[in-house]
C-alpha positions as CSV (number, residue, x, y, z in Angstrom):
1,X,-15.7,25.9,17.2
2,X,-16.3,22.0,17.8
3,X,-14.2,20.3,20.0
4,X,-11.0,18.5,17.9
5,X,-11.3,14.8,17.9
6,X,-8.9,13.4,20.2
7,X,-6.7,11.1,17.8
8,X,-4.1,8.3,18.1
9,X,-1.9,7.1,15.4
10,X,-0.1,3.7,16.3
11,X,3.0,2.7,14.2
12,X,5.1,5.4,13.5
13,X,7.0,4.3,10.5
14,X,7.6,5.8,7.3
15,X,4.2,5.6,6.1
16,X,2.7,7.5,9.5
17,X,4.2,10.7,8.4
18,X,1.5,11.6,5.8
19,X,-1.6,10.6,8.9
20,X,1.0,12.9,11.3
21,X,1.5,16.2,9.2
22,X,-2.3,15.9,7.3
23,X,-4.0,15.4,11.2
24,X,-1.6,17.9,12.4
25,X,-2.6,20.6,9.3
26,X,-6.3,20.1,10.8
27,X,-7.7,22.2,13.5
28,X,-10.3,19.5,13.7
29,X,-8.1,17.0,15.0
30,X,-5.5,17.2,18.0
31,X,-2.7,13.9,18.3
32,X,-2.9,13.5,21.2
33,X,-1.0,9.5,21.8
34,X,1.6,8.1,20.0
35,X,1.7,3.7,20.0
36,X,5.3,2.5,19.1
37,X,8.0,0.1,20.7
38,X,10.6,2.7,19.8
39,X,10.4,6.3,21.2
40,X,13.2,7.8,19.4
41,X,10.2,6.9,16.3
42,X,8.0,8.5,18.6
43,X,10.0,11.2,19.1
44,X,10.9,12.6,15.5
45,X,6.8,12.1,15.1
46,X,6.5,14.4,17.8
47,X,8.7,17.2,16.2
48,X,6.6,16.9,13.2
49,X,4.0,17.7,15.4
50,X,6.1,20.9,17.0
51,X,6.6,22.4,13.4
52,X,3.3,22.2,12.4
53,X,2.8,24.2,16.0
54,X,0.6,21.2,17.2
55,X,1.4,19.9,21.0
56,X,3.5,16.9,21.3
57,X,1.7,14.2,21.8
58,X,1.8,11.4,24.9
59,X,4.1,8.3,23.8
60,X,3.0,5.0,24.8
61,X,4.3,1.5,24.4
62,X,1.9,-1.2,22.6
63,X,1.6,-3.3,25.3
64,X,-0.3,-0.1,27.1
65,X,-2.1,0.1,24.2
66,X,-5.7,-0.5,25.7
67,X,-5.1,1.6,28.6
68,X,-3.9,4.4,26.2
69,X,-7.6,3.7,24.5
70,X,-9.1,4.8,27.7
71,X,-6.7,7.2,29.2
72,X,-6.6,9.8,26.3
73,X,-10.1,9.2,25.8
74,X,-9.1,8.1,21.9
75,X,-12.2,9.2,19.2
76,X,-9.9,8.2,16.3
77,X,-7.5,5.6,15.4
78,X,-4.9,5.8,12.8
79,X,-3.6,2.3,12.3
80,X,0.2,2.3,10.2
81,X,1.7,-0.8,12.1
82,X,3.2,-3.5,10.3
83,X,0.9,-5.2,8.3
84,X,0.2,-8.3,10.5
85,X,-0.4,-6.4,13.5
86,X,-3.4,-4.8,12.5
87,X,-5.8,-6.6,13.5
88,X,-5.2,-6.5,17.1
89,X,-5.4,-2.6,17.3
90,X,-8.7,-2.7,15.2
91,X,-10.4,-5.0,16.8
92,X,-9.8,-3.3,20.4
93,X,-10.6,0.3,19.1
94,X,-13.8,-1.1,17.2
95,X,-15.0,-2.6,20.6
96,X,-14.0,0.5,22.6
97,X,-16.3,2.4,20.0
98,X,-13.7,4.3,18.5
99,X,-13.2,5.1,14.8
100,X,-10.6,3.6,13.2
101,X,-8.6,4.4,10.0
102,X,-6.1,1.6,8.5
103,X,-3.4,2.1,6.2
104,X,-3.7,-0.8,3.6
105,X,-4.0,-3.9,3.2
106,X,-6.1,-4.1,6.3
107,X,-4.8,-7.8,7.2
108,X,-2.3,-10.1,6.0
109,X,-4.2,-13.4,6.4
110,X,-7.8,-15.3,6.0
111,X,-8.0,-15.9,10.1
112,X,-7.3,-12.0,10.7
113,X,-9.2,-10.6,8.4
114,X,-12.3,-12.1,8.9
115,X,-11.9,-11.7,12.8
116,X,-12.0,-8.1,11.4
117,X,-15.2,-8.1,9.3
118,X,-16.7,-10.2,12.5
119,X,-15.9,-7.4,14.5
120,X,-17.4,-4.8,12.8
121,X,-20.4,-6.5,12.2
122,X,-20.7,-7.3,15.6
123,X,-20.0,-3.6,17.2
124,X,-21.8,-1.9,14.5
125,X,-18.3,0.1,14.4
126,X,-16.6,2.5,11.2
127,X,-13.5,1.0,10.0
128,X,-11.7,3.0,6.5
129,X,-9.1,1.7,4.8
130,X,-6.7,3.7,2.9
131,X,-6.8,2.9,-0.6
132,X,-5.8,5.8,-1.6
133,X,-5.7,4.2,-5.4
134,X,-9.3,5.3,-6.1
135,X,-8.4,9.1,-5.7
136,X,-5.9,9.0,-8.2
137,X,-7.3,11.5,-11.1
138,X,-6.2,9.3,-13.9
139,X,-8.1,6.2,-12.1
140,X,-10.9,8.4,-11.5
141,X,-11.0,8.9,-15.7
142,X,-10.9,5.5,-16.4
143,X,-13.7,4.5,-13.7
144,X,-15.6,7.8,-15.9
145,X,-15.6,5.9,-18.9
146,X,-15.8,2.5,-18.2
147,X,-19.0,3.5,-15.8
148,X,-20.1,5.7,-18.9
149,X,-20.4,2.8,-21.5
150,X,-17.5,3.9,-23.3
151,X,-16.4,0.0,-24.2
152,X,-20.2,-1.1,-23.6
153,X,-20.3,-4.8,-21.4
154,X,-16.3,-5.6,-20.1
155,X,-15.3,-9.0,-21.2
156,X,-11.6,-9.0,-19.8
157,X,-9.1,-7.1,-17.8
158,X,-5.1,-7.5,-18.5
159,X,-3.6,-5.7,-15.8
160,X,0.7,-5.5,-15.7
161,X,2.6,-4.1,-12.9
162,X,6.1,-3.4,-13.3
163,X,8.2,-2.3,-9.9
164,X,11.6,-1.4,-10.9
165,X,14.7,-2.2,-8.9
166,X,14.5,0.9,-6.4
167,X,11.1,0.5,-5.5
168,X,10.6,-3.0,-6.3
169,X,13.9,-4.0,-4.2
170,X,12.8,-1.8,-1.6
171,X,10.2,-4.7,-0.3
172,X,13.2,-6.8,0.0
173,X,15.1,-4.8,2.3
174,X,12.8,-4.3,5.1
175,X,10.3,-6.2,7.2
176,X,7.9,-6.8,3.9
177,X,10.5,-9.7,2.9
178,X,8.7,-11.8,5.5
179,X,5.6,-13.5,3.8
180,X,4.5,-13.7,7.8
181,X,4.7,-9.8,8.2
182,X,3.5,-8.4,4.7
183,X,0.8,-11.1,3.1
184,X,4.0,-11.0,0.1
185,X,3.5,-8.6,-2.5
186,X,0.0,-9.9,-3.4
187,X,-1.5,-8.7,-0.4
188,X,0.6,-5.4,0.7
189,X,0.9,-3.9,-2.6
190,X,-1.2,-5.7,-5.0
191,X,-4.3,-5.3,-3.4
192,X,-4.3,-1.7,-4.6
193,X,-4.4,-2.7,-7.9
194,X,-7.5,-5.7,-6.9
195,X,-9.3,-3.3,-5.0
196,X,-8.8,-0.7,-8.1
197,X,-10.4,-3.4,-10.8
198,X,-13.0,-4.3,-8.0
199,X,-13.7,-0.7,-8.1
200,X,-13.7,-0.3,-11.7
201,X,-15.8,-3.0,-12.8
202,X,-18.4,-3.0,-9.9
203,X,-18.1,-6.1,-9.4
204,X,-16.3,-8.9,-7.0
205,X,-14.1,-11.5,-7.8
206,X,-14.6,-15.0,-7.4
207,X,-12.4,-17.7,-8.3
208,X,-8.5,-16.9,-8.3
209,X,-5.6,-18.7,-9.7
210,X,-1.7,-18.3,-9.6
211,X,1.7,-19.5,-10.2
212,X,4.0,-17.3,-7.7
213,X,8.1,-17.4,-7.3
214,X,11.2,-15.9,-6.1
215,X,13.2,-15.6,-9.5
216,X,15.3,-12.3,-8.8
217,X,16.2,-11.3,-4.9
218,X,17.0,-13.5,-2.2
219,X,20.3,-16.0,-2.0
220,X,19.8,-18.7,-4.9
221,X,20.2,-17.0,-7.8
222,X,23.2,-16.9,-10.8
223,X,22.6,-13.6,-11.6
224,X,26.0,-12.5,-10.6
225,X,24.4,-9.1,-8.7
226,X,24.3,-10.5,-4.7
227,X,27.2,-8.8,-2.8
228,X,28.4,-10.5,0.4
229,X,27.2,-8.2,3.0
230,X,24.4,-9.0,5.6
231,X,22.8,-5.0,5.8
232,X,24.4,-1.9,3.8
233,X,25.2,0.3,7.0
234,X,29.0,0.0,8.0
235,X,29.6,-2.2,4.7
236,X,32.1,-1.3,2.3
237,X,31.2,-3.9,0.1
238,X,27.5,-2.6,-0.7
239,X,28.8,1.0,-1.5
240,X,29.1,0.8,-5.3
241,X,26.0,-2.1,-5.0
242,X,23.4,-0.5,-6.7
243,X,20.9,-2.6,-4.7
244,X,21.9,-0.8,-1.4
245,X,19.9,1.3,0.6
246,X,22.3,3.9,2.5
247,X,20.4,5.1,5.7
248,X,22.8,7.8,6.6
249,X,22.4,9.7,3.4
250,X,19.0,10.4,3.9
251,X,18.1,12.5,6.8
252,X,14.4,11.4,7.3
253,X,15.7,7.9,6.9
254,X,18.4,8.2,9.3
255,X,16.5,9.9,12.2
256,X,13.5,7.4,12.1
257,X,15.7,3.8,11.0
258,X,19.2,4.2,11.9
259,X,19.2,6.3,15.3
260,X,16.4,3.8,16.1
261,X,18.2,0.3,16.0
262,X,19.5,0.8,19.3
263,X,16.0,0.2,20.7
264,X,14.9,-2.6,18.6
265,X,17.2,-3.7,16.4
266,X,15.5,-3.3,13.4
267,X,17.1,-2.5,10.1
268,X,16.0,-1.1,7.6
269,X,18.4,-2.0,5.0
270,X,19.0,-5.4,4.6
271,X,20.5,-7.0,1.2
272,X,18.1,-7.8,-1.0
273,X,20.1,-11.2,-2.2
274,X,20.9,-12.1,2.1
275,X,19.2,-15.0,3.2
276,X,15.5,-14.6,4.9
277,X,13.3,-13.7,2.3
278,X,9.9,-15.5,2.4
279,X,7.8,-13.3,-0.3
280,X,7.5,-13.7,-4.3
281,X,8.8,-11.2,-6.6
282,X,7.2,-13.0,-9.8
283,X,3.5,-13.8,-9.8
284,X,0.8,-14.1,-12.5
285,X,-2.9,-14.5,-11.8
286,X,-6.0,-15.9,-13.8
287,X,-9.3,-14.1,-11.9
288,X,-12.9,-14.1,-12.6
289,X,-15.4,-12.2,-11.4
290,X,-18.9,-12.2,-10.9
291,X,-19.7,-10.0,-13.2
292,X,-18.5,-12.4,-16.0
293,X,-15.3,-10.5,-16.6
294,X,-11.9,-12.4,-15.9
295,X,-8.2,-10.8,-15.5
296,X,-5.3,-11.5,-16.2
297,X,-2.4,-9.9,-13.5
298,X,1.0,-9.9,-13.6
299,X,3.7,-8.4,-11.1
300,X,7.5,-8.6,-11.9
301,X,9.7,-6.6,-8.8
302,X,12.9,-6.7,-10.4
303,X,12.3,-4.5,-13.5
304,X,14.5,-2.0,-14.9
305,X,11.1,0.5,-15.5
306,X,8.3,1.1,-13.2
307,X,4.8,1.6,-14.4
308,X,1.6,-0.1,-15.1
309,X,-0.6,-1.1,-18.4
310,X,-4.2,-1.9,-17.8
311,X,-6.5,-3.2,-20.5
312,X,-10.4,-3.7,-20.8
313,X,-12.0,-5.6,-23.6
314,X,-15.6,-4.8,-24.0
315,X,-18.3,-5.0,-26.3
316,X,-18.0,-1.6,-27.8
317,X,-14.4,-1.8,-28.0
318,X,-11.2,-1.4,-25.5
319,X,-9.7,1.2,-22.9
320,X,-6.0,1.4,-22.6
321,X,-4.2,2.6,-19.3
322,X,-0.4,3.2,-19.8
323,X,1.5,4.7,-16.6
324,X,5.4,5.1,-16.9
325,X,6.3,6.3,-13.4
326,X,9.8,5.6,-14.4
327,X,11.5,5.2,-17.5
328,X,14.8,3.9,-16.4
329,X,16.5,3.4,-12.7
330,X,19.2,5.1,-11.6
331,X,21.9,3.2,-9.8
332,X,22.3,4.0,-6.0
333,X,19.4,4.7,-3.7
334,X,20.3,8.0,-2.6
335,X,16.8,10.3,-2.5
336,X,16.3,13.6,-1.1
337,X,12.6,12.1,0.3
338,X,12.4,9.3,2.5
339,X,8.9,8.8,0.4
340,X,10.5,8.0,-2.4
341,X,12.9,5.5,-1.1
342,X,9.6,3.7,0.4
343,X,6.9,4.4,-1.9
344,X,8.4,5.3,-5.4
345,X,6.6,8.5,-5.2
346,X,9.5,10.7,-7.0
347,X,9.7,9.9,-10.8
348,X,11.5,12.5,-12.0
349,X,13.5,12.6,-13.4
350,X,13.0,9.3,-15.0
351,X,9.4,10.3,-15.4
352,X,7.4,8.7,-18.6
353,X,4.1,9.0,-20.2
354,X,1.0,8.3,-18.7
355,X,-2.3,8.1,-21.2
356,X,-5.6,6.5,-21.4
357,X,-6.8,6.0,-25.2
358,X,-10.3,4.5,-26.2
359,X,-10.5,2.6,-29.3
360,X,-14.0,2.1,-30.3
361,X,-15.5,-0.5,-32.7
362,X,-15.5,0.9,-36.3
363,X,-13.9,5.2,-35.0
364,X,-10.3,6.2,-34.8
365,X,-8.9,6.1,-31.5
366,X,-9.5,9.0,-28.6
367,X,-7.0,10.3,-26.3
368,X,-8.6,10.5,-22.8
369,X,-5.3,11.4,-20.8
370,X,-5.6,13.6,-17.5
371,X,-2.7,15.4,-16.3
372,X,-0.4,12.2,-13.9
373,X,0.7,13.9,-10.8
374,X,3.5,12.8,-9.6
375,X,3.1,13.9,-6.0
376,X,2.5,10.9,-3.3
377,X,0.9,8.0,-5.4
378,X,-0.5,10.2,-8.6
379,X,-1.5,13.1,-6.2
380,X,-3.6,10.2,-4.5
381,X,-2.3,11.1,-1.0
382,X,-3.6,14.2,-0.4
383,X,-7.0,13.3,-1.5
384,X,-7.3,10.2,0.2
385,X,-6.5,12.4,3.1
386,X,-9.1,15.0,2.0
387,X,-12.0,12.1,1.8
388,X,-10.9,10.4,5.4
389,X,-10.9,13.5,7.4
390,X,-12.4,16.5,5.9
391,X,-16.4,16.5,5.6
392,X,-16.5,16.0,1.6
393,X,-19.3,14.0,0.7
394,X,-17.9,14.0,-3.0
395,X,-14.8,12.2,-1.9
396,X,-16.0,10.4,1.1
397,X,-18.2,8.0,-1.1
398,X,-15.1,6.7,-2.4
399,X,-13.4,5.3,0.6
400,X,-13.6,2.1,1.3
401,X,-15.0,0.1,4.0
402,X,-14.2,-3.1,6.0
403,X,-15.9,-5.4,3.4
404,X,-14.4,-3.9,0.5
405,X,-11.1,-4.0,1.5
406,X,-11.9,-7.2,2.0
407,X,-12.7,-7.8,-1.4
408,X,-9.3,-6.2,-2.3
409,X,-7.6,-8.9,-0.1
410,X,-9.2,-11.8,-0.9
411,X,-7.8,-11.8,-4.6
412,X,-4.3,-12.1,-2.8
413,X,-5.3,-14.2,-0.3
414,X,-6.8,-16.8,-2.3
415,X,-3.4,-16.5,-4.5
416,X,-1.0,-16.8,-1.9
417,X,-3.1,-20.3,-1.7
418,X,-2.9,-21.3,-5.0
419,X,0.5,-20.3,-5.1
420,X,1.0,-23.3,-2.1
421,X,-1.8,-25.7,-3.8
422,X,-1.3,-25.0,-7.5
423,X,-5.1,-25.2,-7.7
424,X,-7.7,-22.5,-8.4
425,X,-9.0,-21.0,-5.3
426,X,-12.9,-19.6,-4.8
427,X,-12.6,-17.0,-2.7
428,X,-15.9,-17.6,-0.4
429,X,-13.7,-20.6,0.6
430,X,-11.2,-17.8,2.1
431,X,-13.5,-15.1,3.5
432,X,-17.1,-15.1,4.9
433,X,-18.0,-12.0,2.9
């Protein structure tokens, strides 16, 4: 048997659980180094590690990072950090000749990312990034037909994401409600959908434009919903707020938030209407591509459904995407998955529809649909995991690289500038691609 690749995975938040128990279900991989500022993080990582009858791994602060690099001897990164911090474990795995993987979006800013892209250009270095998006089955259908001619040339894309007030709020509890941290919603979350459409229609976009605003969460609002409470824990005003997150309830959440403030002080479950968020949770963008095709995006985080409708308009006719991940919301964030509380991954049961339908020039209308799995991100998870780690050509294809993601940033990149500007942005004026 080959030796297993001697892995590290730094930032062990939420999100680092699916790179922990997938590595740790591979005899081709050993964890061997945790990176985190908080070892009790660490430490619930580590029994992950211990169930899956793995060896603990060796826990190391981020300021030991490099020497970590060079101690364990690291062949693969995982990167899950906060979004802004990225860069800086990247760059100095990429230059110690180690592969890395990053969870998405790769970068929150234009200065980051293209120190990125200059980097692996310059050490010749494999950088993935996770958008797991592509391995969706029902994206994966509509790529089918669209690639197959099924609506001939594509004209236009209207693309409308709807984030309903669990998940959506959710971004406005935690670290994401700093613009500086996240990139805002148009880089940490809507970059799937830019790097789905890039993917889609084979082509790259090139001039961006967009009006951006806070309408729903934060303090300035009439809406009559904000609660006077600075974080839920310990507050017997947020407990019949249906806004609240409740840490304690949760088991997962409790063991890698709560039990963890006492070394950092972070928490995870600010109120969404407190003071101290920087990000949009209404934004609408005009794109064009250079294909010839344009979009039209829209993102509302405050809506009582979650799901997403895609259009294409093409010569032969028009594909329709309808996902309902949710139908309704149920009051109270109280989840039996830490997952879901983070990533919207459990819709039932408020579950909807999900279809693709192709209505041709001059025929009825065909039903396309593919069984929606409702397992991490449409069953994308496990696939994702499948095409970063396992040797599957098939899959592997699909992953995308250090210049297409990106491609997938730069549409929010250039519209968190035109947000600021309220003019059009071209997007080789934000990235050296």
């Amino acid at each position: 048997m080959p030796t297993p690749v001697r892995t590290a995975v730094v930032g062990t938040g939420n999100r680092a659980q699916l790179f922990t128990e997938g590595l740790a279900k591979r005899d081709g991989y050993d964890v061997v180094a945790l990176c985190d500022p908080n070892s009790v993080r660490m430490a619930f990582h580590n029994r992950m590690l211990l169930a899956a009858g793995r060896r603990p791994a060796h826990q190391w602060p981020p300021a030991r990072f490099d020497e970590m690099i060079r101690v364990e001897r690291i062949e693969l990164l995982v990167v899950t950090t906060v979004d802004a911090t990225h860069n800086r474990y990247i760059e100095a795995a990429l230059r110690a000749g180690v592969r890395v993987i990053s969870e998405k979006p790769m970068t929150t800013d234009a200065t980051k990312a293209q120190s990125i892209l200059d980097t692996v250009r310059e050490t010749g270095g494999e950088l993935a990034v996770a958008y797991n998006y592509r391995f969706n089955p029902v994206h994966r259908k509509v790529r089918e037909l669209l690639a197959g001619g099924a609506i001939g040339d594509i004209h236009s894309v209207h693309f409308e994401w709807l984030l309903d007030v669990s998940h959506g709020a959710d971004y406005f509890r935690r670290w994401h409600r700093d613009k500086a941290n996240s990139g805002g919603l148009m880089v940490h979350k809507a970059s799937h959908h830019f790097d789905l459409v890039n993917w889609w229609l084979g082509a790259e976009p090139r001039i961006v434009y967009g009006q951006g605003q806070l309408a729903f969460y934060g303090p300035d609002h009439k809406h009559g919903y904000a609660r006077d409470y600075a974080r839920a824990h310990g507050s017997e005003t947020s407990l019949d707020d249906p806004f609240a997150l409740h840490l304690a309830d949760n088991a997962t959440l409790k063991e890698l938030y709560l039990d963890a403030e006492v070394e950092d002080g972070y928490y995870r479950d600010r109120n969404v209407f407190a003071p101290g968020v920087t990000i949009e949770d209404d934004m609408a963008l005009l794109v064009s591509y250079d294909s010839g095709a344009s979009m039209s995006y829209h993102l509302t985080a405050y809506s009582p459904a979650e799901g997403y409708r895609v259009m294409f308009n093409g010569s032969g006719g028009r594909l329709e995407l309808n996902v309902e991940e949710s139908t309704w919301t149920m009051p109270h964030l109280r989840v039996a998955s830490a997952r879901g509380a983070v990533h919207g991954d459990l819709a039932a049961p408020t579950a909807g529809q999900t279809s693709i339908t192709l209505r041709p020039l001059w025929s009825p209308p065909e039903d396309h649909t593919v069984d929606h799995d409702h397992a991490g991100h449409g069953g994308a998870d496990a696939r994702v995991l499948a095409a970063l780690l396992d040797d599957d050509p098939t899959h592997a294809a699909d992953v995308a690289d250090a210049r297409q993601a990106a491609l997938a940033l730069v549409t929010g990149l250039a519209a968190n500038r035109s947000f600021e500007t309220g003019r059009p942005v071209r997007t080789s004026d934000v990235l050296d691609l």
